[in-house]
C-alpha positions as CSV (number, residue, x, y, z in Angstrom):
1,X,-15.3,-0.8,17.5
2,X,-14.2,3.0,17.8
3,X,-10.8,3.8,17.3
4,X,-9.9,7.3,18.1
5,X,-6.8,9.0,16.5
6,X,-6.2,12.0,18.6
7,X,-5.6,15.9,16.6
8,X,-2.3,16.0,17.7
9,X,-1.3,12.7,16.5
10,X,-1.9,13.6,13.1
11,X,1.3,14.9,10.5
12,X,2.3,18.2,10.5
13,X,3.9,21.1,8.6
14,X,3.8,24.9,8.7
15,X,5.6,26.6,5.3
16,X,4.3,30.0,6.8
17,X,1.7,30.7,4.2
18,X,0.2,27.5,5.0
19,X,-0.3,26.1,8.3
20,X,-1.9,22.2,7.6
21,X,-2.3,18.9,9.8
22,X,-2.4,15.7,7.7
23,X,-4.9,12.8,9.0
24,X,-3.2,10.9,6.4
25,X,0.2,10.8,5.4
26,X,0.7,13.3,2.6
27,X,3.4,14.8,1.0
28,X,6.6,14.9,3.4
29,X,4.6,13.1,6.4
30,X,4.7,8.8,5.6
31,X,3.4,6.6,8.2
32,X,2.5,3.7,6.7
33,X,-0.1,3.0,9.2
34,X,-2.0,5.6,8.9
35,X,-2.1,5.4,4.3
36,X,-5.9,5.9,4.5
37,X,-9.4,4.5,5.6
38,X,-11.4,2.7,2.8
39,X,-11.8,4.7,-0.1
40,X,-10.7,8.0,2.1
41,X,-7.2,8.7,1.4
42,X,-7.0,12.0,2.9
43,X,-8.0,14.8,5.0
44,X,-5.8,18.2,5.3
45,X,-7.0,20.7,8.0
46,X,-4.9,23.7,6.0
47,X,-5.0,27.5,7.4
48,X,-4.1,29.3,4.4
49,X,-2.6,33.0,5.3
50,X,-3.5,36.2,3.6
51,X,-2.2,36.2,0.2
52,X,-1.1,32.4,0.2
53,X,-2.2,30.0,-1.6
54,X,-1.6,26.9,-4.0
55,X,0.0,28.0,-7.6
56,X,-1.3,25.5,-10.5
57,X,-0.3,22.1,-10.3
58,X,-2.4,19.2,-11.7
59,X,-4.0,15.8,-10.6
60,X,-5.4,12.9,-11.7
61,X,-7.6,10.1,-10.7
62,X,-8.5,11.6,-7.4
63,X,-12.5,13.3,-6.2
64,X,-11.1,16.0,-4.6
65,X,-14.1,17.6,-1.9
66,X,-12.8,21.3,-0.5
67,X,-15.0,22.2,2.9
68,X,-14.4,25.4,3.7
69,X,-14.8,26.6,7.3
70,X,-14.1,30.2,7.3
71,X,-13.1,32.9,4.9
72,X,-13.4,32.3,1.6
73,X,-10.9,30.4,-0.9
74,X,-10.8,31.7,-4.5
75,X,-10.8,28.4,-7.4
76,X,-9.1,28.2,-11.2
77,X,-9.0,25.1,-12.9
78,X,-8.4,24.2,-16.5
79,X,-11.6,23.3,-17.3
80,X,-12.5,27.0,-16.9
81,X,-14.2,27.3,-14.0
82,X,-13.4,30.4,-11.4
83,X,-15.3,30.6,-8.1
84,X,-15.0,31.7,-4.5
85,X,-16.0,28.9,-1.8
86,X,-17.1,30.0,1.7
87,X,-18.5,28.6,4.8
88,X,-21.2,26.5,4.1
89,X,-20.2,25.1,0.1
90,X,-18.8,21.8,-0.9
91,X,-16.8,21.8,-3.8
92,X,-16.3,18.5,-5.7
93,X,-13.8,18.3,-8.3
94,X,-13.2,15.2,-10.3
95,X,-9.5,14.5,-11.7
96,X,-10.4,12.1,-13.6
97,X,-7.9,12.0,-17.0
98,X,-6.3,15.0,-15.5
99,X,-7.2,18.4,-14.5
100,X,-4.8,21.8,-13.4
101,X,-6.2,23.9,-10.7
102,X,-5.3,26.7,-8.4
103,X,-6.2,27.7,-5.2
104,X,-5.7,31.0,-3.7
105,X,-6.8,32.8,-0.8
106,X,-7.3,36.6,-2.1
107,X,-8.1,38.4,1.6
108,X,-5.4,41.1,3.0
109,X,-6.1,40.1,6.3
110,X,-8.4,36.8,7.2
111,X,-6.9,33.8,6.9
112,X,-8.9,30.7,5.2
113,X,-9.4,27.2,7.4
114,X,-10.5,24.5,5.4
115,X,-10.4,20.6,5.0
116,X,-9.7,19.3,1.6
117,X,-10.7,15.9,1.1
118,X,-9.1,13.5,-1.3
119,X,-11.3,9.9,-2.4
120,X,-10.0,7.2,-4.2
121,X,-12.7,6.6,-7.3
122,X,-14.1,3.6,-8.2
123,X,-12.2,3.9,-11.8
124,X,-9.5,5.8,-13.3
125,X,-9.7,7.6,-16.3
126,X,-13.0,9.9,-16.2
127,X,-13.5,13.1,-17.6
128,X,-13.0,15.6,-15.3
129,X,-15.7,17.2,-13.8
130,X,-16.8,20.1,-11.3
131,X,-19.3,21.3,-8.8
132,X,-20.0,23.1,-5.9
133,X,-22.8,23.8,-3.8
134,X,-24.5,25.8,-0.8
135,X,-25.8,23.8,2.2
136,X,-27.4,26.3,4.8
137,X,-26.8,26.1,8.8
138,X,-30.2,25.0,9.7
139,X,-29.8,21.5,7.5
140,X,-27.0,21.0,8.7
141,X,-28.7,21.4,12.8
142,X,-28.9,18.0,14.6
143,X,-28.8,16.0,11.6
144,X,-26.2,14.4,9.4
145,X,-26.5,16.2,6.1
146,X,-25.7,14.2,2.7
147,X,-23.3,16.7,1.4
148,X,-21.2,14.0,-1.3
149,X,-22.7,11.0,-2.3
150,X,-22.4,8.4,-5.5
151,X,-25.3,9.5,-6.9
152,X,-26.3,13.1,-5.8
153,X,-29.0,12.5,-4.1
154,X,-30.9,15.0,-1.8
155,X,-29.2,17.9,-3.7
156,X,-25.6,16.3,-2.4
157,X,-22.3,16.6,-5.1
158,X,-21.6,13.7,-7.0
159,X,-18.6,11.4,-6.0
160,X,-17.7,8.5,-8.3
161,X,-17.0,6.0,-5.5
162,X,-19.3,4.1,-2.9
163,X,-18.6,6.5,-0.5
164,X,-21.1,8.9,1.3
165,X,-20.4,12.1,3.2
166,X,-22.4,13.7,5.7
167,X,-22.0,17.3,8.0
168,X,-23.5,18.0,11.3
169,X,-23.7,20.8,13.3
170,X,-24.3,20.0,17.5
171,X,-24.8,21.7,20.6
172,X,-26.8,20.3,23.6
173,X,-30.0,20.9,22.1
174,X,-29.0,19.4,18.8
175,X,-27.6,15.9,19.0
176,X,-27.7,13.7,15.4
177,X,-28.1,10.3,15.2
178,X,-26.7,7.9,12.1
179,X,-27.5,4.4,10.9
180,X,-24.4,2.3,9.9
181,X,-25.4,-0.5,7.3
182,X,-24.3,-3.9,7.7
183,X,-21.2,-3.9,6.2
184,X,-20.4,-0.3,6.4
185,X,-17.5,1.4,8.1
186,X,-17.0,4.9,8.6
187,X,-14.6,7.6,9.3
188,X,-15.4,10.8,11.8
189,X,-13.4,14.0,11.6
190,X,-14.4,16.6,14.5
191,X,-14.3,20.3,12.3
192,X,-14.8,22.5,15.0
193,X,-15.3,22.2,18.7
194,X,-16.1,19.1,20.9
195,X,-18.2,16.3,20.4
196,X,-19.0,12.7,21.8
197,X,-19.7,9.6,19.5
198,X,-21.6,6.7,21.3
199,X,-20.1,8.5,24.7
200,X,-16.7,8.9,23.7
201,X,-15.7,12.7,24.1
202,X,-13.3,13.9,20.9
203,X,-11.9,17.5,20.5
204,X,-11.6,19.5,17.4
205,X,-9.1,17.8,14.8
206,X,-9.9,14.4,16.7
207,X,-10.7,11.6,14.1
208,X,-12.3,8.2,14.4
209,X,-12.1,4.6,12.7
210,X,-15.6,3.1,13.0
211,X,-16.1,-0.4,12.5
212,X,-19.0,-3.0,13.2
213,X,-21.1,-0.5,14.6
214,X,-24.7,-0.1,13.8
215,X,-25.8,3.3,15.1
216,X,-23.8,6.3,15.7
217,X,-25.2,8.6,18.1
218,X,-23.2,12.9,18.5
219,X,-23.7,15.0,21.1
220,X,-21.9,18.4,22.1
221,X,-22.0,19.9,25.6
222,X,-21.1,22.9,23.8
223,X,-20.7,23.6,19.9
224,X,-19.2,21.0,17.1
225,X,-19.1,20.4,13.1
226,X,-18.5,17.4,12.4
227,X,-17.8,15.4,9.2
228,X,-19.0,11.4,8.8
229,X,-17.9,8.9,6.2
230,X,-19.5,6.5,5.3
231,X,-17.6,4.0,3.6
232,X,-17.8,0.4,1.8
């Protein structure tokens, strides 16, 4: 079964600086039916103007993934790491016992899109922990690239839940194809452009519950990113 949850269904709020669309409820936006998916517990498509950005606050007990789409985002936390993430990295932080962290987007002029990514871990109270890694264009071409995994495998940042997480660009040359276990479900969030899952057509910011499904099959008539879950 395929439930599709529509972009402009999801929650919404636009402080000027930051322009974001909540898949699940988050901060001033509650619907109690849509609390999460699994272990996923949210997705935020933010637009972060130039000069904006998140001051330090902290967290705990949350793998936090940030997947930037364009421009780049600039990262403090207080376990003294200080990057830049653009298009193309996958940053995992791990809240663990607690962790502060800022993020700011330093451009004059381009605005940053990304989709941060919270996941409910399979235990409370872990150190906190950090990482963040490249993943070229051409893996990512017709096939559904491990980017977050339990166990890092095939270079992918380490998540401390049963939870996997793959990216795929499309575009009609280019479909992707993906195996669902018995047992598995998964969660599809459309990046960037238009794609169709088992023939149903979703639109960028579309989402989709997928339950008791065994293969997953993406095509684009035109261009798409997509993100997969795939979730105990």
């Amino acid at each position: 079964m395929i439930t599709i949850r529509k972009a402009h269904e999801r929650g919404h709020a636009d402080h000027g600086w930051l322009n974001t669309w909540y898949t699940f409820s988050f901060a001033d936006y509650h619907d109690p039916a849509q609390m999460g998916y699994s272990s996923l517990r949210v997705i935020n498509d933010d637009r972060i103007a130039a000069g904006g950005g998140f001051t330090t606050h902290g967290h705990r007990d949350m793998e936090i993934v940030t997947y930037v789409l364009s421009g780049a985002l600039e990262h403090r936390d207080s376990m003294g790491n200080g990057t830049v993430i653009r298009p193309g990295e996958v940053q995992r932080m791990s809240a663990g016992s607690g962790v502060r962290h800022s993020e700011f987007n330093a451009s004059a002029s381009e605005e940053v899109h990304l989709l941060q990514i919270w996941i409910v871990p399979a235990r409370g109270g872990i150190a906190p922990g950090y990482e963040q890694k490249f993943f070229d264009a051409a893996e990512k071409l017709g096939r559904l690239r491990l980017v977050a995994s339990p166990d890092g495998s095939d270079g992918s940042v380490t998540i401390h839940q049963d939870a996997k997480l793959y990216a795929a660009l499309l575009d009609p040359e280019h479909p992707a194809e993906h195996v669902l276990p018995p047992g598995r479900r998964a969660y599809l969030h459309v990046a960037r452009g238009s794609a169709t899952l088992n023939g149903l057509t979703l639109a960028d910011g579309d989402g989709a519950r997928i339950e008791g499904e065994s293969v997953l099959h993406f095509e684009s008539a035109g261009f798409a990113e997509i993100l997969l879950f795939d979730l105990a």
